[in-house]
LOKEGU-207781 format. One record per residue (C-alpha): x, y, z; residue in three letters. Coordinates in steps of 0.1 Angstrom, whole numbers, padded with zeros to 4 digits, always signed. Example, Ala and Ser with C-alpha at 12.3 -4.5 7.8 and 13.67 -1.06 7.14 Angstrom:
+0123-0045+0078ALA;+0137-0011+0071SER;
***
This chain:
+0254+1454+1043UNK;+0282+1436+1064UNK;+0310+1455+1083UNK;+0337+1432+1096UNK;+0357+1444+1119UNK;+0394+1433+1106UNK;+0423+1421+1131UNK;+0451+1447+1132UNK;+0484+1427+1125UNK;+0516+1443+1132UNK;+0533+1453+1102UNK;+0572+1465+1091UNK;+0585+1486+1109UNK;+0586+1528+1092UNK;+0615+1548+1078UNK;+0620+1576+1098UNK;+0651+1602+1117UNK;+0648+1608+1156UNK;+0613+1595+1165UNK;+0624+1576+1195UNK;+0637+1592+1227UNK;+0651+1580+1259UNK;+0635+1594+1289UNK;+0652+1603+1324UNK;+0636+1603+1355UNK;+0636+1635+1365UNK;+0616+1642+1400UNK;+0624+1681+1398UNK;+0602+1692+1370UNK;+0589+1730+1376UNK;+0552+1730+1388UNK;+0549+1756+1361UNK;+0557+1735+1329UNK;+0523+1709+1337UNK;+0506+1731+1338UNK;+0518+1758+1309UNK;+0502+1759+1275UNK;+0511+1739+1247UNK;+0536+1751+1222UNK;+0519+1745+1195UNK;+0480+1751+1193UNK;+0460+1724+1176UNK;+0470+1698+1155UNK;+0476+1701+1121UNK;+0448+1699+1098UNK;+0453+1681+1057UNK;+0438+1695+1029UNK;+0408+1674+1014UNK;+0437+1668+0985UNK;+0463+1661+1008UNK;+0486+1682+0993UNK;+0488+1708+1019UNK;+0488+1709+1057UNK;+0470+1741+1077UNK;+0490+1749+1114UNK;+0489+1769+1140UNK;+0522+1788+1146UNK;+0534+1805+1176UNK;+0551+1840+1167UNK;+0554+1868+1186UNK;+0534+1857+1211UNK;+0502+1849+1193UNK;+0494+1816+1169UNK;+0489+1827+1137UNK;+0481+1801+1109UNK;+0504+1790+1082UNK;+0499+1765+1051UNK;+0527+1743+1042UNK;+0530+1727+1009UNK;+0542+1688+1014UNK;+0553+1684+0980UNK;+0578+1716+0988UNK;+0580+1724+1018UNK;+0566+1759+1013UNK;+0557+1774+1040UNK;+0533+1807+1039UNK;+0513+1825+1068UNK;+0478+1833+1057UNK;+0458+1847+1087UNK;+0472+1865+1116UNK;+0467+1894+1144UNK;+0486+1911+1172UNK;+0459+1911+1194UNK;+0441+1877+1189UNK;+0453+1840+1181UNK;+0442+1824+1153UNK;+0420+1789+1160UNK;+0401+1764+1149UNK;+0413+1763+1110UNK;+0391+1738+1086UNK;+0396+1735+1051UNK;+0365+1748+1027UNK;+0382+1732+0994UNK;+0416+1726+0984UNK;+0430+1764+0981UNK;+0406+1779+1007UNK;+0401+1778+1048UNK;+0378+1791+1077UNK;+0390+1803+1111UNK;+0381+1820+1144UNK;+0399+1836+1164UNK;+0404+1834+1208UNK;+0427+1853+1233UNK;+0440+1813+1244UNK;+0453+1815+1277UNK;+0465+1849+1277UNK;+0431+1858+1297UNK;+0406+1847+1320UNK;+0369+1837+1311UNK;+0355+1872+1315UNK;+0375+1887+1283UNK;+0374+1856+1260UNK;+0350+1876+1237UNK;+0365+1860+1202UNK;+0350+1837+1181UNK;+0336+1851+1149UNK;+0343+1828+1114UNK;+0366+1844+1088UNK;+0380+1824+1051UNK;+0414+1831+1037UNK;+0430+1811+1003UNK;+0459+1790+1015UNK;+0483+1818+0995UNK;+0467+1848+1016UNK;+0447+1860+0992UNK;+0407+1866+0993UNK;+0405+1873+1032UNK;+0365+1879+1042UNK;+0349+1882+1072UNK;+0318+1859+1077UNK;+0309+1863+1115UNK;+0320+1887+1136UNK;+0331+1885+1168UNK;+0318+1888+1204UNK;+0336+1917+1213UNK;+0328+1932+1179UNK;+0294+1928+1179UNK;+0293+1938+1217UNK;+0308+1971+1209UNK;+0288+1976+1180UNK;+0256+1971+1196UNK;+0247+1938+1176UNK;+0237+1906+1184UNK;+0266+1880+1181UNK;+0254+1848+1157UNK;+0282+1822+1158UNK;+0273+1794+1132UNK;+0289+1758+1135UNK;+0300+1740+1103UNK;+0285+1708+1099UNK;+0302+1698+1066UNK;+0321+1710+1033UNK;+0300+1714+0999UNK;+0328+1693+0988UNK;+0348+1693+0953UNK;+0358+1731+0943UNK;+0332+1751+0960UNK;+0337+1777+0982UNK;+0307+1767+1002UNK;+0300+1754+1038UNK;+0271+1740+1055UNK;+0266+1754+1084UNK;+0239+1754+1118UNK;+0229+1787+1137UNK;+0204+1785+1162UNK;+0195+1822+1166UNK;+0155+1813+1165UNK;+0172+1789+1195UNK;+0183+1813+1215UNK;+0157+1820+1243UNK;+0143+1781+1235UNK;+0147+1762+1264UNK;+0160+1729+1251UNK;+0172+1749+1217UNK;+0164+1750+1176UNK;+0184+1756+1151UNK;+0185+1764+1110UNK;+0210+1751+1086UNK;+0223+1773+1057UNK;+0244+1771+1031UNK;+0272+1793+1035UNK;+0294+1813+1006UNK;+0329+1821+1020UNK;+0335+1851+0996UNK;+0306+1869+1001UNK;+0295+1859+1037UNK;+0261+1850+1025UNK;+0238+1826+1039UNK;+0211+1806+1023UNK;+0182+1790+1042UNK;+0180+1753+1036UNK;+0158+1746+1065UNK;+0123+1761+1054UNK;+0106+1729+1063UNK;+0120+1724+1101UNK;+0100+1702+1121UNK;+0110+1727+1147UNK;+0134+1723+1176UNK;+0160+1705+1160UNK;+0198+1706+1180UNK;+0206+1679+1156UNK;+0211+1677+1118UNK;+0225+1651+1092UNK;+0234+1653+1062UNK;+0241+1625+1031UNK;+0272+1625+1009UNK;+0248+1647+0987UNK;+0245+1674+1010UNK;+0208+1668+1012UNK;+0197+1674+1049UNK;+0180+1643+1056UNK;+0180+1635+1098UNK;+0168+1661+1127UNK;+0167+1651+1156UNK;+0145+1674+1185UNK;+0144+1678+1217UNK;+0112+1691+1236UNK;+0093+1690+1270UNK;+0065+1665+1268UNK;+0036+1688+1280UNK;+0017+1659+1298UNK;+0041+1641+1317UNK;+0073+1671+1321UNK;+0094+1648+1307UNK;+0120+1657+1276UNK;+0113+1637+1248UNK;+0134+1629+1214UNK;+0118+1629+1185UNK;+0140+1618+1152UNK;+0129+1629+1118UNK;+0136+1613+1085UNK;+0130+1623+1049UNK;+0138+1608+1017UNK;+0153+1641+1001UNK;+0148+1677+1000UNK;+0112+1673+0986UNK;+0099+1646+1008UNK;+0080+1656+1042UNK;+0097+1648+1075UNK;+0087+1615+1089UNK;+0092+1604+1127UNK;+0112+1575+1130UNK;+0119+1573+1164UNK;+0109+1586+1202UNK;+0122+1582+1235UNK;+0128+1600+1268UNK;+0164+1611+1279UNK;+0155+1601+1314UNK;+0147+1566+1301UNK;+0185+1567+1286UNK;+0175+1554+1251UNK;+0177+1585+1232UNK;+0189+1576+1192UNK;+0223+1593+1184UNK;+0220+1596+1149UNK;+0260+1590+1129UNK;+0255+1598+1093UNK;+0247+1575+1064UNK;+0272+1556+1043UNK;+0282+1564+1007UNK;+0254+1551+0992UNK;+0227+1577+1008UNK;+0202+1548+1018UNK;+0226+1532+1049UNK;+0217+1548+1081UNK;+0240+1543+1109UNK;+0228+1556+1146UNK;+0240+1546+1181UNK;+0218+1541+1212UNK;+0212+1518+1238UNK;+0181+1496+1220UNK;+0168+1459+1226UNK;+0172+1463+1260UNK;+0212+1466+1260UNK;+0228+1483+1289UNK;+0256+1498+1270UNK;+0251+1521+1239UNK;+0263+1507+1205UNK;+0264+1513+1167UNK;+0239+1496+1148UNK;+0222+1504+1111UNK;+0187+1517+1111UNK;+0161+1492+1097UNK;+0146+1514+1068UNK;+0120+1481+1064UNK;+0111+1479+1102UNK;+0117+1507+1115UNK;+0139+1502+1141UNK;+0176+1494+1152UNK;+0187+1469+1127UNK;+0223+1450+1126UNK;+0245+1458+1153UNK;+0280+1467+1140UNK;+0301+1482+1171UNK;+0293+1473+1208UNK;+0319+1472+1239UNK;+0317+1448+1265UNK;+0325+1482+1296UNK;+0315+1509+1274UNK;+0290+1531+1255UNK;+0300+1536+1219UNK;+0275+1569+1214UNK;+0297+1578+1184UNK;+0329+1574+1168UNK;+0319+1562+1134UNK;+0348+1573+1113UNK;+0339+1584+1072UNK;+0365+1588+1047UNK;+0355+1614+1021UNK;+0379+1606+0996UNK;+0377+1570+0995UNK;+0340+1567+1003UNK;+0343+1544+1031UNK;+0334+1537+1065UNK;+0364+1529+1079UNK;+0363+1524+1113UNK;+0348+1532+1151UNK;+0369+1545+1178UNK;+0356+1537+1209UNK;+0365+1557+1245UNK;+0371+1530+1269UNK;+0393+1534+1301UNK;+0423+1534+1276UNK;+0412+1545+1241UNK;+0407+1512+1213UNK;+0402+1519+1177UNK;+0384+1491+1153UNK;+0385+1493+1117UNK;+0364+1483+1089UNK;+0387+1491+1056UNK;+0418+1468+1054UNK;+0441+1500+1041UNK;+0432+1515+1075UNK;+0438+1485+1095UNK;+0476+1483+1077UNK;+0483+1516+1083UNK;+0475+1520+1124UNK;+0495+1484+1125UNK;+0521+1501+1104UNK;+0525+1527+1132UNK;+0515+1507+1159UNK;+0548+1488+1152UNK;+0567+1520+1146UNK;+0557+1539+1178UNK;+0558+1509+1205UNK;+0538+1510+1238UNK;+0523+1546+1223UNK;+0484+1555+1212UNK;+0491+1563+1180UNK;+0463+1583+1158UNK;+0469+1596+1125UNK;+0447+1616+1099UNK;+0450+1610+1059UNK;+0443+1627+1032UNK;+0454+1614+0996UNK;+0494+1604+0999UNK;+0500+1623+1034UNK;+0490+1614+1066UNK;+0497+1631+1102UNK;+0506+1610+1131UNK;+0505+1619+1167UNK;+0516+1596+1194UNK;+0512+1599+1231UNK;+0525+1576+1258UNK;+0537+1570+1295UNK;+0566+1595+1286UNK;+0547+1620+1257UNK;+0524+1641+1263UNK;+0522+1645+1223UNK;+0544+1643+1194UNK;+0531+1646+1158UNK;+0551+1635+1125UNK;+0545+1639+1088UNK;+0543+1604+1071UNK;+0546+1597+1036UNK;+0521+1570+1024UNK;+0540+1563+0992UNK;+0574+1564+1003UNK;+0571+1549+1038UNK;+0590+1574+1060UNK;+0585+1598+1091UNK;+0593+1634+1095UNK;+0592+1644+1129UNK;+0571+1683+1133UNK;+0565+1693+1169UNK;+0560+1683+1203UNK;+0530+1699+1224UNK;+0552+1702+1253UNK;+0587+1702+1249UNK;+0596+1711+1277UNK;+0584+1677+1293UNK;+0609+1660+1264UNK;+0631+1638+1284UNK;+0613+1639+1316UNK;+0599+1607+1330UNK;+0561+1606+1336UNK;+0547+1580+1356UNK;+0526+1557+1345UNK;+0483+1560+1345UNK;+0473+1526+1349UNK;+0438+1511+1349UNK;+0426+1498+1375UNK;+0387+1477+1386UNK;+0373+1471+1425UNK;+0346+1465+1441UNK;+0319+1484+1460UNK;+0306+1476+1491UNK;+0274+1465+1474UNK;+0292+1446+1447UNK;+0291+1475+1419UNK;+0321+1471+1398UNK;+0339+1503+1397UNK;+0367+1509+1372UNK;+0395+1539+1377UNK;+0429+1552+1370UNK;+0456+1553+1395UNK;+0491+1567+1386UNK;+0517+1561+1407UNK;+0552+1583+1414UNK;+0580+1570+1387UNK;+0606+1551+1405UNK;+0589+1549+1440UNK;+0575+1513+1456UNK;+0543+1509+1455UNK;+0543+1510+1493UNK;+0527+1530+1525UNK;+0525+1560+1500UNK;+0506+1587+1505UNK;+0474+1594+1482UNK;+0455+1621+1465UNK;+0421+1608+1460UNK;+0412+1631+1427UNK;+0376+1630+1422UNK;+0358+1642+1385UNK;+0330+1665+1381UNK;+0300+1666+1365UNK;+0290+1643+1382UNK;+0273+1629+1351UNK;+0308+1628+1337UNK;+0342+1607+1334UNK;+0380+1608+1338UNK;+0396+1599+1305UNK;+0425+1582+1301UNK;+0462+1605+1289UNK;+0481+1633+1303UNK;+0464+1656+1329UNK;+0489+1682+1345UNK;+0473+1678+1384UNK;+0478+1641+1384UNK;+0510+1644+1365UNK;+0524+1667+1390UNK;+0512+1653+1422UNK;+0528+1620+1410UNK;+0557+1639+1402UNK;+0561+1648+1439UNK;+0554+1614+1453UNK;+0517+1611+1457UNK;+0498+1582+1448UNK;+0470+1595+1428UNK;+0433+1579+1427UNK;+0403+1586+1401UNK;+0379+1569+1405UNK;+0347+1564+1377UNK;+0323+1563+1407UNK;+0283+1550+1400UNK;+0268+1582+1382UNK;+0298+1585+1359UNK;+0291+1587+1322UNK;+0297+1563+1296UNK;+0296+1528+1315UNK;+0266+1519+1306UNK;+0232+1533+1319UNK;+0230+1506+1351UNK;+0262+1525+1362UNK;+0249+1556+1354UNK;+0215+1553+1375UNK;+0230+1535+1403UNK;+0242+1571+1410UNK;+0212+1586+1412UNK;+0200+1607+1444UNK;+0234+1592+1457UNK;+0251+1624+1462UNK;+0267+1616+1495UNK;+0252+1583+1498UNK;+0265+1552+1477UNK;+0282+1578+1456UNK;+0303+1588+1482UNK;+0307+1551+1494UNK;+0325+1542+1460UNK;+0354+1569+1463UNK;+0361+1552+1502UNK;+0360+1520+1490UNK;+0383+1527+1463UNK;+0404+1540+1493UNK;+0409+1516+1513UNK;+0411+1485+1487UNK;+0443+1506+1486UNK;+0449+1507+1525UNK;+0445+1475+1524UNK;+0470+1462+1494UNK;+0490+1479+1515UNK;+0497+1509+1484UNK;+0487+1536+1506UNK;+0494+1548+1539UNK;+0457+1556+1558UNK;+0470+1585+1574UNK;+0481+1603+1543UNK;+0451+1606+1523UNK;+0440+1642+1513UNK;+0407+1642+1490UNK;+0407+1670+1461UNK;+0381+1675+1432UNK;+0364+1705+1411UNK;+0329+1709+1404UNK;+0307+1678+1416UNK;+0344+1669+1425UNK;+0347+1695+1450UNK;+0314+1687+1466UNK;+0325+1652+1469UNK;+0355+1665+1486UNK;+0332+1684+1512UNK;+0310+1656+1523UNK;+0339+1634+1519UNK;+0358+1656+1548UNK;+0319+1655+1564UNK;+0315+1619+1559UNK;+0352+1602+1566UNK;+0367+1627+1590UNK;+0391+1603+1600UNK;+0403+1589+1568UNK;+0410+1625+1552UNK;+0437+1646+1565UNK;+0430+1673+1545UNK;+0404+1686+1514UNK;+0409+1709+1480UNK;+0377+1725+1465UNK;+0374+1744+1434UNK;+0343+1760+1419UNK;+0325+1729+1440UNK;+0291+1726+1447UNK;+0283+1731+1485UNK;+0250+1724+1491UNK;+0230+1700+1463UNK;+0198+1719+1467UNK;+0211+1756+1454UNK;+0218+1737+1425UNK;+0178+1746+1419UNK;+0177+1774+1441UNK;+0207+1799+1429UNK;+0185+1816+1400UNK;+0214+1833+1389UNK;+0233+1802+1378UNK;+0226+1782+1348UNK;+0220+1754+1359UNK;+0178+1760+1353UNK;+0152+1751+1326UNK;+0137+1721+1314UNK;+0166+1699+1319UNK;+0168+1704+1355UNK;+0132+1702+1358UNK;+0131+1668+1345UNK;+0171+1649+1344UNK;+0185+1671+1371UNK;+0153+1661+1394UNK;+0160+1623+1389UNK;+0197+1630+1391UNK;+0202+1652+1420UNK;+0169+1651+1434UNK;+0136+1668+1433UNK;+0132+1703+1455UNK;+0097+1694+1454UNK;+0095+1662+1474UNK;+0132+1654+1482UNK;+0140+1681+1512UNK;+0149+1652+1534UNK;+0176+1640+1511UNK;+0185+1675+1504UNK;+0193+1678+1542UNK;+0211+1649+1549UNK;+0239+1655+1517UNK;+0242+1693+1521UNK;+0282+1696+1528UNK;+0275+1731+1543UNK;+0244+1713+1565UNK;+0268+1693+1581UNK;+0300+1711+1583UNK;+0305+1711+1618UNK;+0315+1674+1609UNK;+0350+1688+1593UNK;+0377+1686+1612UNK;+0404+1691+1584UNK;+0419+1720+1569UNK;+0404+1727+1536UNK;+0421+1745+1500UNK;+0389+1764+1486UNK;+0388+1783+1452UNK;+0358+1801+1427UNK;+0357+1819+1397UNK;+0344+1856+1404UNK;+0321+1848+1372UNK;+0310+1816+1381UNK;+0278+1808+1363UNK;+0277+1771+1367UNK;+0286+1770+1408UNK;+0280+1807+1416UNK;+0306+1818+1439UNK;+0278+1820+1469UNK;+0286+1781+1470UNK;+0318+1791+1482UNK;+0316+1817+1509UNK;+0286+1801+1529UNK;+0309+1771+1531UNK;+0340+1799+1539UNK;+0319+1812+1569UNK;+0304+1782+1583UNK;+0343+1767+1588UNK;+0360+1794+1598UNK;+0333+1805+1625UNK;+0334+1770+1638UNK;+0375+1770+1637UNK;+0383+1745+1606UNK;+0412+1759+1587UNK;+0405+1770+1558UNK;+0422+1790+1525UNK;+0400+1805+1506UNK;+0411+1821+1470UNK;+0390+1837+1445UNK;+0401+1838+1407UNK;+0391+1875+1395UNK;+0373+1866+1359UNK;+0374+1837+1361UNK;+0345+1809+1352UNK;+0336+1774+1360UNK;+0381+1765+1362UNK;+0404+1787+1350UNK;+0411+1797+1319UNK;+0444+1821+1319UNK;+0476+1801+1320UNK;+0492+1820+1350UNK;+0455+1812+1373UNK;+0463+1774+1363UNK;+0497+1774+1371UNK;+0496+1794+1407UNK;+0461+1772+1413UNK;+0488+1742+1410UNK;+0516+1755+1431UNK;+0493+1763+1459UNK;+0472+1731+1458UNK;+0509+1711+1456UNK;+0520+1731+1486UNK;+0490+1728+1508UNK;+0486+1688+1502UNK;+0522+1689+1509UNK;+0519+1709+1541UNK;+0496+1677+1559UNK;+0504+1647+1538UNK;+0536+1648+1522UNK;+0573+1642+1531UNK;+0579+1676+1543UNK;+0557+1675+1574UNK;+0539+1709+1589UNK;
***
């Protein structure tokens, strides 16, 4: 088959009331309102019909879900609870939904014990309770068994397809079962007899036949973790591996779904030989990656395939570059996003149909989010809600994209946002560094940068080698570099700045959670003189206890075999180990540092934290040291987030800001 990706021409201009807004600059926004919770939870979810629309309502303090009838405007609350919000709705058919249910950020990490799966009709009627919850089964004595829905049964039926991986749960590397769910009666039916065994991923055809698994397990001879991707014809035919690779070797097969014809196979994966992941169809003939039919000339494309139920179409790829691109293949799509495009200038514009109705949400330089109701048929806009209105009217500044060089010629790209209505001169920076560190920034509305620009910093993120999603060269290049080269990227993103003369070198503070906090550690360790001053939450301290700390979950095969090549070996790399150890070198650190952990902290146990604590503060560095009391790996409750803001604003403010110390 041929895809052709089709040109996106702008097209007339919409019919629509009110959806354009003037914007003042405004450099006195509360700290509070970045960093608050949406208004509005979720975005509004279409029937398969397009006939009604499922949202999630605030009232009385909870967000309770309510179905609204486009044709009239009906609106009716089906599922709701003092005590919990509603979340996550999906339709099962036309007339009936699933949910689950969360505390949002009323509370911290510790007492998030919702989830659970419950169905309601979309008049109220027929409520059932499928899974329970956490806290329920806790209480109870019983074993929690969350299942994820992979897809609807489609046409009337009140049926799911769903994956739990309770045989998966002491598995290292996890396995899983799918079942066919009933929604009125809560019971499940085993459709995975024949499992080749240690499947974490299933597909499906547009006959509900399970026909892909894809396993993960440890390759007893070499220690490696090794894919393994099954294929079968249908239900009756025997599994057949198609396809093997190691993850270390960064060619493991992401497989997308098939098109509407059940034979089409699309999967993604970096094959041939090609740096950077793309979409191709799978040769049934050969064997192997066939056509190629989505690549990016700076980024992987390891999904994104977009299917349209209704229509029975692949219609497009979205694709997660440093600002997000969207590609279709279905010429209705195509005059639809240009449609919008042309209505909603200078905004990313995303929209979801169904039938005759479609939602649109825009964001931009100035929204955070706004979504509308559009009518297909007659052409026009209905404004709904805006995730945070009380940034309407308030000027943003602008995240731009931006690419330099490393010292060794590695191409790094990043973001830097600089404050509205300020020159781009001698201003002082926060350089804001992501975790992971097998991770990436994405591009849209974050509420640090957003309020550090807001205050007049300069704010710098780099995509630094080890970063995800760039391509595996980029990737690898990170490897064992904690310190090292890694390090070296976020200074030479620096001072390229110094030297364009956009920042002043002796107002740069260094901030970052996670990996990102370790990186403001040895940055402090490594730059003394460049950083006046360092912010570390729930960071990673010393790269060795990343192995060491058994009560964190960072452990198992993945770590034995990625995380060695990663981060390093404990068995052979103590030298390394040594040299990049931010508490091993500490007595480097002459400036003051922010430090904060979650009491609960599973991922960087809070030990990470107070060994760093002790070692400054004996030697004299300055340090504030805060610990969030059930909290995790960041903070979940909104009033941790928005006091975690406040004091990071005022302590970078404090020895780099306007208002001197």
């Amino acid at each position: 088959m041929k895809l052709r990706i089709i040109p996106l021409v702008l097209s007339t201009l919409l019919l629509g009331v009110g959806v354009h807004g003037t914007a003042q600059a405004d450099a006195s926004i509360p700290i509070a309102d970045f960093f608050r919770k949406a208004e509005f939870s979720g975005r509004p979810v279409l029937s398969p019909d397009g006939q009604n629309m499922a949202v999630l309502t605030p009232r009385n303090g909870r967000f309770v879900l309510a179905v609204i009838n486009l044709e009239t405007r009906a609106s009716t609350v089906v599922a709701s609870d003092p005590d919990w919000n509603v979340a996550n709705p999906q339709w099962v058919n036309n007339r009936r939904l699933v949910f689950s249910i969360n505390k949002g950020t009323d509370e911290v990490l510790e007492k998030q014990t919702g989830g659970g799966l419950f169905a309601v009709n979309s008049d109220g009627s027929g409520f059932r309770k499928l899974v329970i919850s956490m806290k329920e089964a806790s209480g109870n004595g019983l074993p929690y068994k969350p299942v994820s829905v992979l897809q609807r049964v489609g046409d009337n039926s009140n049926d799911l397809i769903v994956v739990n991986n309770e045989r998966g749960r002491d598995a290292d590397l996890g396995a899983s079962d799918v079942f066919r769910l009933d929604t009125t009666n809560g019971r499940m039916t085993l459709l995975t007899y024949n499992n080749p065994g240690a499947v974490s991923q299933w597909v499906l055809d547009h006959n509900n036949v399970i026909r892909v698994a894809s396993s993960m397990k440890m390759e007893e001879k070499t220690q490696r973790i090794q894919q393994t991707v099954y294929l079968r014809a249908d239900e009756k035919s025997p599994w057949t591996p198609i396809y093997k690779a190691y993850l270390s070797d960064g060619k493991e097969m992401n497989p997308l779904g098939f098109d509407f014809d059940n034979q089409t196979l699309f999967v993604a994966g970096r094959f041939n030989g090609r740096d950077k992941a793309g979409v191709h169809i799978w040769d049934m003939a050969k064997n192997a990656p066939g056509e190629l039919i989505a690549e990016h000339a700076e980024v992987d494309i390891p999904d994104g395939l977009a299917f349209d139920e209704a229509r029975k179409k692949v219609v497009g790829v979205t694709v997660n570059g440093m600002k997000p691109e969207r590609y279709y293949f279905d010429e209705d799509y195509a005059r639809l996003q240009a449609s919008l495009d042309a209505s909603f200038p200078g905004q990313q514009v995303y929209f979801q149909w169904r039938g005759n109705h479609a939602i649109v949400t825009t964001v931009g330089v100035n929204n955070v989010g706004k979504l509308y109701y559009f009518d297909t048929v007659k052409k026009s806009l209905e404004p709904l809600y805006s995730v945070k209105p009380e940034l309407d009217g308030k000027k943003l500044s602008e995240q731009t994209v931006i690419h330099y060089k490393a010292r060794d010629g590695l191409t790094i790209p990043a973001y830097l946002t600089l404050p509205e209505g300020q020159a781009p001169k001698a201003l002082p920076l926060v350089a804001y560094i992501h975790g992971g560190p097998h991770a990436r920034d994405v591009y849209g509305f974050d509420p640090m940068t957003q309020m550090l620009a807001s205050r007049g910093f300069a704010v710098f993120q780099p995509q630094f080698r080890m970063s995800t999603g760039f391509g595996w060269k980029h990737h690898t290049a990170g490897w064992k570099q904690w310190g090292l080269a890694m390090q070296d990227d976020i200074t030479d993103g620096v001072e390229e700045l110094v030297k364009q003369g956009i920042v002043d070198r002796n107002r740069v503070c260094i901030i970052g959670a996670s990996y990102g906090g370790y990186a403001t550690m040895y940055g402090l360790v490594k730059n003394p003189d460049l950083y006046k001053c360092g912010v570390n939450w729930v960071g990673v301290t010393d790269v060795k206890m990343l192995f060491t700390v058994n009560w964190s979950d960072m452990s198992g095969p993945v770590m034995d075999d990625l995380g060695a090549k990663m981060h390093g070996d404990p068995k052979t790399d103590e030298a390394y180990f040594t040299k990049v150890s931010a508490i091993g070198n500490a007595d480097k650190i002459k400036a003051p540092v922010l430090m904060a952990y979650g009491s609960e902290d599973r991922r960087v146990p809070l030990i990470h934290g107070e060994k760093m604590r002790d070692v400054l503060r004996k030697q004299g560095t300055p340090v504030e040291w805060m610990v969030m009391t059930g909290e995790g790996h960041g903070w979940t409750k909104e009033s941790n987030s928005i006091l975690w803001g406040e004091t990071v604003y005022r302590f970078i403010n404090r020895y780099i800001g306007n208002v001197q110390k």
